[in-house]
N, C-alpha and C positions, 0 to 999 in steps of 0.2 A: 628499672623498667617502668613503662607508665601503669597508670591506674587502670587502662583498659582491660588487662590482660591480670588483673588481680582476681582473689578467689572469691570472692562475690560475686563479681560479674562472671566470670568462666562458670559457677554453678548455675546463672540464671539461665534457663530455655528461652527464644526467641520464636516465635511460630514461623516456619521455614516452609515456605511451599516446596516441596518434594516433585510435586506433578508438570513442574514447568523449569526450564532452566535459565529461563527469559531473565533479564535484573542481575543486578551489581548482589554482590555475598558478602566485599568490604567497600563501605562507601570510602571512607576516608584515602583509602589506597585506588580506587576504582578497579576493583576483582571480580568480573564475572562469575556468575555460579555456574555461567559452561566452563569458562577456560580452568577453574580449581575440578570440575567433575571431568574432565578430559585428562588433566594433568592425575586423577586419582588412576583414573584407569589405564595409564603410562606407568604408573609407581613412579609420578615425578612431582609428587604432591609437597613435596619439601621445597620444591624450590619457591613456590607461590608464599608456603607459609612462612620463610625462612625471609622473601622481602617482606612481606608484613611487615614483622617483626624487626629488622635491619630500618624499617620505614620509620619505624613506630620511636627508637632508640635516636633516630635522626630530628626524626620531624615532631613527633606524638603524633597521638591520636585525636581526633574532636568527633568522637561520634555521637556525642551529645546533641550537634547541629547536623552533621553529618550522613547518619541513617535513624530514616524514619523513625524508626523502633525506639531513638534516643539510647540506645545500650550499644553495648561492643558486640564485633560479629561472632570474635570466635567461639561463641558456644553454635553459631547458625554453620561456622566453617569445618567445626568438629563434627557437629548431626551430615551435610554437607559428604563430607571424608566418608564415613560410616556407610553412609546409603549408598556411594560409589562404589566401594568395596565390597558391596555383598551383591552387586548386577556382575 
């Protein structure tokens, strides 16, 4: 699996605006943070994170250039999941 999704990065926090749903959540994949907070409150949130991941094993990752923040999303896709889940 790549480097993205290793436990370095998965422990790092990324500052997530919460208050907006506006913007990409995976740059490298292009994942809106509506269609992953839609897809949570379907309970169909596996399917977004399941291509990620299927993406990620094909293609990698480059979120190094990719998103802003220079880090990987999923700790912004997990916070993301969480806050969907409790509306």
């Amino acid at each position: 699996m790549s480097e993205c999704f290793s436990k370095n990065n998965s422990e790092e926090t990324n500052n997530i605006d919460l208050e907006s749903l506006e913007g990409l959540i995976c740059y490298c994949f292009k994942k809106s943070k509506k269609e992953l907070f839609d897809a949570a409150k379907k309970g169909e949130e596996n399917l977004i994170v399941d291509d990620i991941k299927i993406k990620m094993n094909d293609l990698g990752c480059f979120c190094e250039t990719a998103n802003p923040s220079g880090k990987c999303c999923l700790p912004n896709l997990l916070v993301l999941l969480k806050a969907a889940k409790k509306l």
